[in-house]
DSSP file (Angstrom, degrees, kcal/mol; ACC not computed):
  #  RESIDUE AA STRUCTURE BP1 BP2  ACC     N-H-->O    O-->H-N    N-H-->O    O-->H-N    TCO  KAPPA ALPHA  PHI   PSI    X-CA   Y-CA   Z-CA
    1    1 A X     >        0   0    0      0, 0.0     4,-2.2     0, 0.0     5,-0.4   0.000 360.0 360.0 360.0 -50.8    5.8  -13.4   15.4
    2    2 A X  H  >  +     0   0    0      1,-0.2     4,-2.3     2,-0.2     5,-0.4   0.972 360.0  56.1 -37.9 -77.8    8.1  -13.0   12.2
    3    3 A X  H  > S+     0   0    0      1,-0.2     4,-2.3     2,-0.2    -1,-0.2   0.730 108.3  41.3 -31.1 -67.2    6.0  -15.2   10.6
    4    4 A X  H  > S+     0   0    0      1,-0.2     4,-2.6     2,-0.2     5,-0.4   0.966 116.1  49.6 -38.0 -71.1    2.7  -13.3   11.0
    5    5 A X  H  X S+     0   0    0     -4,-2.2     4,-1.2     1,-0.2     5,-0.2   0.825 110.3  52.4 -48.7 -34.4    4.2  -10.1   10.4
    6    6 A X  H  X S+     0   0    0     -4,-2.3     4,-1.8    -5,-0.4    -1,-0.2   0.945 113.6  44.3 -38.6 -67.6    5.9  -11.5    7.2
    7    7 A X  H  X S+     0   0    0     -4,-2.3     4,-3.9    -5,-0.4    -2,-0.2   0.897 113.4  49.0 -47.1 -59.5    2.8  -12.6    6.2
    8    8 A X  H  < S+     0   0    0     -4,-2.6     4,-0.5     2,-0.2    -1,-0.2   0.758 119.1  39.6 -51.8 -33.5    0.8   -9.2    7.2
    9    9 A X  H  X S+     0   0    0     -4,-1.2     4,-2.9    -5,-0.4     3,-0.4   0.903 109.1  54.9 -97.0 -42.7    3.2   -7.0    5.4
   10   10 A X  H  X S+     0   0    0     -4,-1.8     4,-2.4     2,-0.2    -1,-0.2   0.953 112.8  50.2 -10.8 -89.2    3.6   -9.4    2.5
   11   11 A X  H  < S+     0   0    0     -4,-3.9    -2,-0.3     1,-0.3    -1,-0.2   0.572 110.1  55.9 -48.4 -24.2   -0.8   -9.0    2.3
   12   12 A X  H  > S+     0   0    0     -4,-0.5     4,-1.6    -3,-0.4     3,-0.4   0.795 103.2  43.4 -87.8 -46.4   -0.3   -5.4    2.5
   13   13 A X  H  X S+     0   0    0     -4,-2.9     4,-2.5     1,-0.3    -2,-0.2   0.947 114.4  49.4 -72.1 -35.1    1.8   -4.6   -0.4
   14   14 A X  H  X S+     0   0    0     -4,-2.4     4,-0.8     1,-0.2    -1,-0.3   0.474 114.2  51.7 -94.7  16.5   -0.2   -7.0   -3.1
   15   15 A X  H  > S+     0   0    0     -3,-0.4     4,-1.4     2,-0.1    -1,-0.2   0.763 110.0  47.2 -71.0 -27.8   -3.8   -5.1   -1.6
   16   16 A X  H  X S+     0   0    0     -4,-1.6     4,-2.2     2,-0.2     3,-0.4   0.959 113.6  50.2 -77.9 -58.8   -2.1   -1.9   -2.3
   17   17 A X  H >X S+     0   0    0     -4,-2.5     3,-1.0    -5,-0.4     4,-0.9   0.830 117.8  33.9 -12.9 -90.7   -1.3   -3.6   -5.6
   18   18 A X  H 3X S+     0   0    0     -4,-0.8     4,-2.0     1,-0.3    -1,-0.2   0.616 116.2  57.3 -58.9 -29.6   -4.8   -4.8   -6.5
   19   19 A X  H 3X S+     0   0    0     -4,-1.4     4,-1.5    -3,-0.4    -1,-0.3   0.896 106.6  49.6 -66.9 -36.9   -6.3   -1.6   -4.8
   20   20 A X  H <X S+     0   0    0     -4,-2.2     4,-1.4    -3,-1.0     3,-0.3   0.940 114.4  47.8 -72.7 -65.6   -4.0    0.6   -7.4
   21   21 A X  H  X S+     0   0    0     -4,-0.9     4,-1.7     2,-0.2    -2,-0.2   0.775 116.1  40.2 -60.9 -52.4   -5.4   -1.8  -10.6
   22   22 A X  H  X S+     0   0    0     -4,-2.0     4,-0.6     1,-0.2    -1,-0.2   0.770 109.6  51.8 -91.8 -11.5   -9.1   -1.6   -9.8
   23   23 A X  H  < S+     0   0    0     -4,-1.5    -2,-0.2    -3,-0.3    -1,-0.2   0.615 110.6  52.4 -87.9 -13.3   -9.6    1.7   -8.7
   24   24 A X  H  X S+     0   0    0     -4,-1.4     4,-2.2     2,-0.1     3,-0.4   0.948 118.2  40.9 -70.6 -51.5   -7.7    2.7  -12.2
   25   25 A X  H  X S+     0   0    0     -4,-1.7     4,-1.7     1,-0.3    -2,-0.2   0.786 110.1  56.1 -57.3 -32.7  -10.6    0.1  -14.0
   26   26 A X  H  < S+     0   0    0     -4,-0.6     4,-0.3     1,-0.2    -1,-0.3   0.394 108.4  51.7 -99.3  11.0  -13.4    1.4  -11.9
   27   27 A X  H  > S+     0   0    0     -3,-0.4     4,-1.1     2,-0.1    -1,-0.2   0.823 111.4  43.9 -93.8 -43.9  -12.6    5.0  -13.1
   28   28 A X  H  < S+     0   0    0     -4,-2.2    -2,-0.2     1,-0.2    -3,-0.1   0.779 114.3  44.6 -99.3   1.6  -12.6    4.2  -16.2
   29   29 A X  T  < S+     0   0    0     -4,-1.7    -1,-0.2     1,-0.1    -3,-0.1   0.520 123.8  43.1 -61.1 -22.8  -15.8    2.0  -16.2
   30   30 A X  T >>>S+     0   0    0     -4,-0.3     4,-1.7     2,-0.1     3,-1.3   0.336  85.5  91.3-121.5  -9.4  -17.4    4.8  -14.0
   31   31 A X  T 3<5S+     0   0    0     -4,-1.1     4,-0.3     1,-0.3    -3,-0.1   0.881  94.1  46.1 -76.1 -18.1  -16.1    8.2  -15.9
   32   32 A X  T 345S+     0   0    0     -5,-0.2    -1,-0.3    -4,-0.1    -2,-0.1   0.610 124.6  27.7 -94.2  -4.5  -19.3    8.1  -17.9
   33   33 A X  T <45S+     0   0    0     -3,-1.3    -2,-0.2     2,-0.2    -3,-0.1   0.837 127.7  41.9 -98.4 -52.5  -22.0    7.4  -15.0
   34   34 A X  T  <5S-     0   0    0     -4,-1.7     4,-0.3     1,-0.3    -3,-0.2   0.594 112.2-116.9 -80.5 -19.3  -20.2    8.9  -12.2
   35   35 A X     >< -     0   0    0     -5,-0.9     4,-0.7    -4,-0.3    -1,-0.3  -0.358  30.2 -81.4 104.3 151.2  -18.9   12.1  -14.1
   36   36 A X  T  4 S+     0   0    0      1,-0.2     4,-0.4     2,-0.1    -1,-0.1   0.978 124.0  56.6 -60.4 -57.1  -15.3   13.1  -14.8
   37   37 A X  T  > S+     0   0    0      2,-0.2     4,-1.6     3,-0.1    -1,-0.2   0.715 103.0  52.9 -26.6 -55.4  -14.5   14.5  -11.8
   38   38 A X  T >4 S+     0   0    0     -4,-0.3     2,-6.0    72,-0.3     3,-1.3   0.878 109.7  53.6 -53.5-111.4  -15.4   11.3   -9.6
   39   39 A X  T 3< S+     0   0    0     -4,-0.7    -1,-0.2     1,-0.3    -2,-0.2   0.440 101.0  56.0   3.7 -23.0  -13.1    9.4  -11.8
   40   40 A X  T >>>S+     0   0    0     -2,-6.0     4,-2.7    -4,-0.4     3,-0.9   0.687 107.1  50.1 -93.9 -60.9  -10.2   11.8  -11.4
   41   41 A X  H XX5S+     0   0    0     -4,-1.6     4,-2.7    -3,-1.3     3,-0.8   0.901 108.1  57.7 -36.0 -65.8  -10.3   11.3   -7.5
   42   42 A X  H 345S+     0   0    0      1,-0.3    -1,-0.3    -4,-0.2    -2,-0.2   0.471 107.7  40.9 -73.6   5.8  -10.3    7.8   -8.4
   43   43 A X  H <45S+     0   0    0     -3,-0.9    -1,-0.3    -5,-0.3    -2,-0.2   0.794 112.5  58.9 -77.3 -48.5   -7.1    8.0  -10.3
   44   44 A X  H XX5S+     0   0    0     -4,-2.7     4,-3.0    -3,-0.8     3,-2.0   0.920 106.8  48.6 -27.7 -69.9   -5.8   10.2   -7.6
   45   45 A X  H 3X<S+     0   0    0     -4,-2.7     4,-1.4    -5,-0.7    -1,-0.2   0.896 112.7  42.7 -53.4 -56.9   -6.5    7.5   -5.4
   46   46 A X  H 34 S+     0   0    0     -5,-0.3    -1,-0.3   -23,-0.2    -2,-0.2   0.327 107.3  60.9 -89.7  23.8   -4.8    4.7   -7.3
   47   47 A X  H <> S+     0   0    0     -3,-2.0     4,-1.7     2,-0.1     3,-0.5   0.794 105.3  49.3 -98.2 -56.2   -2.0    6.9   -8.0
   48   48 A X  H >X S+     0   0    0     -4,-3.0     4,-2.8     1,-0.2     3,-1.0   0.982 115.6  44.6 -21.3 -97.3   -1.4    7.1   -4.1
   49   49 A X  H 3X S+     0   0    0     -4,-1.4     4,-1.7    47,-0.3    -1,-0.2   0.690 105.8  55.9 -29.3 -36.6   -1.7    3.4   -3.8
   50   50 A X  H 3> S+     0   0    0     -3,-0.5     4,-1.4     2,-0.2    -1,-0.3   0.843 115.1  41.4 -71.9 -52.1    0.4    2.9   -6.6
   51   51 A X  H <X S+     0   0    0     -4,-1.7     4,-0.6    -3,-1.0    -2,-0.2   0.516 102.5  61.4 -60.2 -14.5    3.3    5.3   -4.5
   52   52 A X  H  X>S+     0   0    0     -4,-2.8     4,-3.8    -5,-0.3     5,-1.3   0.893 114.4  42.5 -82.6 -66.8    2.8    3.9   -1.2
   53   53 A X  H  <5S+     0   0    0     -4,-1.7     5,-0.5     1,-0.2    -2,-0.2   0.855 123.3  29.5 -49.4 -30.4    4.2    0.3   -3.3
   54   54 A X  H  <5S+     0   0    0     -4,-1.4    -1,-0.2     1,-0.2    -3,-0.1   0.971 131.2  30.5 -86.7 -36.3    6.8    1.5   -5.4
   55   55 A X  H  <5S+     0   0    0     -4,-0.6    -1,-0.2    -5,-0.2    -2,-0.2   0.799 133.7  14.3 -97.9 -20.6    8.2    4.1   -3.7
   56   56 A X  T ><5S+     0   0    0     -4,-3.8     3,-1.2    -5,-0.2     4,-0.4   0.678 125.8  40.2-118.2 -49.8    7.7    3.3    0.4
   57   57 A X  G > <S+     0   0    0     -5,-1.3     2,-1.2     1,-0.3     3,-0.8   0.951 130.3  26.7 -59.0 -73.8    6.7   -0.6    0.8
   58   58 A X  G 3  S+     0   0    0     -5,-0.5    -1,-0.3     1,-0.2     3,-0.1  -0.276  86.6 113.2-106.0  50.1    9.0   -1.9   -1.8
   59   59 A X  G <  S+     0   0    0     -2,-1.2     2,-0.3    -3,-1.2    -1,-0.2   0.709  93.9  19.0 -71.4 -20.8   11.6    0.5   -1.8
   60   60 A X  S <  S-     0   0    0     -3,-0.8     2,-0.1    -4,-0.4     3,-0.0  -0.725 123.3 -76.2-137.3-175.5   13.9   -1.5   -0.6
   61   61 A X     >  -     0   0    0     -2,-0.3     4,-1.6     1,-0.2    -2,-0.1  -0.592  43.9-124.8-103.1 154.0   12.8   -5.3   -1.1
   62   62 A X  H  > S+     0   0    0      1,-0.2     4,-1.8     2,-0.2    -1,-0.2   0.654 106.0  60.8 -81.0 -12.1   10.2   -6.3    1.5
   63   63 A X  H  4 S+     0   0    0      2,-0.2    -1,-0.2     1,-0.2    -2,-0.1   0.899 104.0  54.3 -79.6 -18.7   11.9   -9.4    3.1
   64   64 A X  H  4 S+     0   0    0      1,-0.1     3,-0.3     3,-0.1    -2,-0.2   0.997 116.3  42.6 -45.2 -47.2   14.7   -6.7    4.1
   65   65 A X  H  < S-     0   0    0     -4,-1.6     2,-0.5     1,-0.2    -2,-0.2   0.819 142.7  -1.5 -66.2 -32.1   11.5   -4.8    5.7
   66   66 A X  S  < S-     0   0    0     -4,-1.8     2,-0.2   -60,-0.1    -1,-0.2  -0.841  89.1-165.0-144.3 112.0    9.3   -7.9    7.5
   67   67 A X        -     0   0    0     -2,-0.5     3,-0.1    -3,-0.3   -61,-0.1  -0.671  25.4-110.2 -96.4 162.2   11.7  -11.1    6.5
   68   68 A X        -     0   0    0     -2,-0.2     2,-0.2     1,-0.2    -1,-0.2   0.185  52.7 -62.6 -78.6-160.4   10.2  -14.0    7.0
   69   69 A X        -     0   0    0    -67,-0.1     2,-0.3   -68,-0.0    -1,-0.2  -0.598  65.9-105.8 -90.0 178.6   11.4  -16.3    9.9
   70   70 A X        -     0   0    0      6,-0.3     6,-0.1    -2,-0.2   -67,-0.1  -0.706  29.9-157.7-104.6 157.0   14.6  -17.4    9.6
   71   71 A X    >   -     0   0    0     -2,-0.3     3,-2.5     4,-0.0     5,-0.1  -0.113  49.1 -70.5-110.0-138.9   16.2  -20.7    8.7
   72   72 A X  T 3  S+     0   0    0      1,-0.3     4,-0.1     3,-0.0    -2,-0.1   0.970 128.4  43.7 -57.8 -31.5   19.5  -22.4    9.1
   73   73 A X  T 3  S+     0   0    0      2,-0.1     2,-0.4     1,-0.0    -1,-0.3   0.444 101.2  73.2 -89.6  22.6   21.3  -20.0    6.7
   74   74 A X  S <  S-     0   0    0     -3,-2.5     2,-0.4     2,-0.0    -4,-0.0  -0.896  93.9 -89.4-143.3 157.2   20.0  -16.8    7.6
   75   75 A X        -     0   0    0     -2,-0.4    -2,-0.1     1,-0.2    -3,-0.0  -0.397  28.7-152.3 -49.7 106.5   20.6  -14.3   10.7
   76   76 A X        +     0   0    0     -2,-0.4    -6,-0.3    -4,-0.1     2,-0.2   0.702  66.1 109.4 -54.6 -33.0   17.7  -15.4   13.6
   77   77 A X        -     0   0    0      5,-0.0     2,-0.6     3,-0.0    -2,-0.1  -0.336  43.5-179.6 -71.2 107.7   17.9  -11.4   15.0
   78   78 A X        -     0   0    0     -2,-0.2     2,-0.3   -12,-0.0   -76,-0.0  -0.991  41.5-157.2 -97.3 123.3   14.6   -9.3   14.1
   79   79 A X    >>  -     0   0    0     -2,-0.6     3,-3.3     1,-0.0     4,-1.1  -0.772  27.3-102.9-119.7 140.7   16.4   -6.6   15.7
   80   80 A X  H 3> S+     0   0    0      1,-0.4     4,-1.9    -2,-0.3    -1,-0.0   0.634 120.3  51.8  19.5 -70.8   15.4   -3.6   17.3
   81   81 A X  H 3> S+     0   0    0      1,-0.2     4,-0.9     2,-0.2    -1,-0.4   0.562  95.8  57.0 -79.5 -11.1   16.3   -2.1   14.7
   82   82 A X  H <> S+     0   0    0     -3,-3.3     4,-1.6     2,-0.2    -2,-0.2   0.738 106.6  51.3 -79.8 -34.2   14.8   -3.7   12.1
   83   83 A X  H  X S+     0   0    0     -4,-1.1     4,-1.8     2,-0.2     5,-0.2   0.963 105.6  57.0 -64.3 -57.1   11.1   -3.1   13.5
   84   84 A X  H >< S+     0   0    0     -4,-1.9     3,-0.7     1,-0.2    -2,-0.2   0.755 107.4  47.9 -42.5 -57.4   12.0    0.6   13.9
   85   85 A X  H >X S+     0   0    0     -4,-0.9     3,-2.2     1,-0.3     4,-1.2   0.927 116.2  53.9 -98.0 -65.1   12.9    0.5    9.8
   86   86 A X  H 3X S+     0   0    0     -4,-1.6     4,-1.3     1,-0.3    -1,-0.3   0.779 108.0  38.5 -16.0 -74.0    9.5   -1.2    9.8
   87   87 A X  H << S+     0   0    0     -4,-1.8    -1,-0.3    -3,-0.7    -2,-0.2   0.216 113.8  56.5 -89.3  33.6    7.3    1.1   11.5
   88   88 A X  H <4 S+     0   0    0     -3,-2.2    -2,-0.2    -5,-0.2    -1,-0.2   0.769 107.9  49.9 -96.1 -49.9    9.0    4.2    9.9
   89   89 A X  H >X S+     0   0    0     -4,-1.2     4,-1.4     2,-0.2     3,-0.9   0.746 112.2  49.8 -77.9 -44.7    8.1    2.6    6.4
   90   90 A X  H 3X S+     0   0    0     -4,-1.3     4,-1.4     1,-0.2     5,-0.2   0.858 107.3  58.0 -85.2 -20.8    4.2    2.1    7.7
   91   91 A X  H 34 S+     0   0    0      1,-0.2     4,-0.5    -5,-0.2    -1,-0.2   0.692 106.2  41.6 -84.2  10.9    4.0    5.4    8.7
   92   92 A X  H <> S+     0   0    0     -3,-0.9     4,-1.1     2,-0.2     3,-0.4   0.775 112.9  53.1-102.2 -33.2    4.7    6.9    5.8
   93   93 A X  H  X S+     0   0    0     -4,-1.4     4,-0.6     1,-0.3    -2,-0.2   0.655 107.4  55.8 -59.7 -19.8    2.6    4.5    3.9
   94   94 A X  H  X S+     0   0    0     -4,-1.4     4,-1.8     2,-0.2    -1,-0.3   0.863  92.8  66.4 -78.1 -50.4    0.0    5.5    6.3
   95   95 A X  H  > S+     0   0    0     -4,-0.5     4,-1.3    -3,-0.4    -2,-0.2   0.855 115.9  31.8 -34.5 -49.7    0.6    9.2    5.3
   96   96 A X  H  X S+     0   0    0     -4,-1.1     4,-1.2     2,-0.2   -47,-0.3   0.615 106.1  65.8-113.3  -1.7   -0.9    8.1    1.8
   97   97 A X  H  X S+     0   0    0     -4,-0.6     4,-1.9    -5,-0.2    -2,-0.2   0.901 104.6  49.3 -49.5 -56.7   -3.2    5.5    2.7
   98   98 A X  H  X S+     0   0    0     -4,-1.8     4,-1.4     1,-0.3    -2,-0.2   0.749 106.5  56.6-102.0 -42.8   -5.0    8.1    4.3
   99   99 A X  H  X S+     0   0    0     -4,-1.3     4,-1.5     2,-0.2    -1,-0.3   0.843 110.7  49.3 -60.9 -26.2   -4.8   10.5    1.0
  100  100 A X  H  X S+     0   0    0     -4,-1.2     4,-2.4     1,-0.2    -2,-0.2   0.891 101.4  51.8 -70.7 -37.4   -6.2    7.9   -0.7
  101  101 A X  H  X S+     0   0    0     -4,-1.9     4,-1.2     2,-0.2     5,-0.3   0.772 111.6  57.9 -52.1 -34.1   -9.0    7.2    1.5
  102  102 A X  H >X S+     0   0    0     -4,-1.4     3,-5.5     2,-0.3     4,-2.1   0.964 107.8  42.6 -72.7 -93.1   -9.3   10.9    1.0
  103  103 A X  H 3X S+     0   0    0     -4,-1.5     4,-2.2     1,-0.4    -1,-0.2   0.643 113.7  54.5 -25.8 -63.9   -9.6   10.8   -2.9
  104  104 A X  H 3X S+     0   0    0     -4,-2.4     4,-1.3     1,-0.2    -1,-0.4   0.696 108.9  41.7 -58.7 -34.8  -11.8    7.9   -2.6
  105  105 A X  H <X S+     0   0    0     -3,-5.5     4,-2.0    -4,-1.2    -1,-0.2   0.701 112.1  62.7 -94.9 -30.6  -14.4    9.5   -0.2
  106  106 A X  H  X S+     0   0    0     -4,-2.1     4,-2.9    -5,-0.3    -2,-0.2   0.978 105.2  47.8 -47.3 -52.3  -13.9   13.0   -2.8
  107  107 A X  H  < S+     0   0    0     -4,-2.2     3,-0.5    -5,-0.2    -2,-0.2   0.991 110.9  49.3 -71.3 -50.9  -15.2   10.8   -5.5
  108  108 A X  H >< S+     0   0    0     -4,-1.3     3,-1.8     1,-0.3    -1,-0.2   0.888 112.1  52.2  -9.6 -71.2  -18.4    9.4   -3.3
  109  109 A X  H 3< S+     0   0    0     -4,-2.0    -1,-0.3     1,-0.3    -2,-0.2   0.833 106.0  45.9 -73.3 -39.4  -19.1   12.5   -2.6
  110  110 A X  T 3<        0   0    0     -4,-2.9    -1,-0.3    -3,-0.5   -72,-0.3   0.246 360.0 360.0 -95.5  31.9  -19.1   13.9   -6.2
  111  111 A X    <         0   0    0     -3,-1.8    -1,-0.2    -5,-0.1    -2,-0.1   0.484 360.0 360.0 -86.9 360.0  -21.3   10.7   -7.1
């Protein structure tokens, strides 16, 4: 189960990454079809994405947050507590995930 979750969380932070990077590119590929406006959402949007990494995923380094499993030298306890730090960290990440999606469906809209 460490593994997976390693893995998941690991996949999450470099999408948010790459999500952050293309929606910056696709704004400014788009600001002359789609209009300014559209284009600001989609900064908006990768700004979000860009905060969920720096400031909530990888605030603190992500193997503290999902560590991988462990081997001879390292503590075997995914603790209690450690998931709780976990799902505190996705629900804030969720909090702007969800603004982003926002921003993202703003720009649609003003397409």
């Amino acid at each position: 189960m460490m593994q997976g979750n390693f893995w998941i969380y690991e996949s999450l932070v470099d999408a948010r990454i790459a999500a952050a990077a293309y929606l910056r590119q696709a704004a400014k590929e788009f600001e002359g079809q789609i209009g300014k406006k559209a284009a600001e959402h989609l900064l908006k949007a990768a700004e979000a994405y860009t905060e969920m990494v720096e400031k909530v995923l990888a605030r603190k380094c992500p193997l503290e947050i999902a560590p991988p499993p462990p081997d001879a030298k390292s503590d075997p306890n995914w603790t209690p507590a450690m998931r709780a730090e976990e799902a505190a960290v996705l629900e804030k990440a969720l909090e702007l995930e969800r603004g982003a999606v926002a921003e993202i469906q703003a720009a649609l809209a003003d397409m």
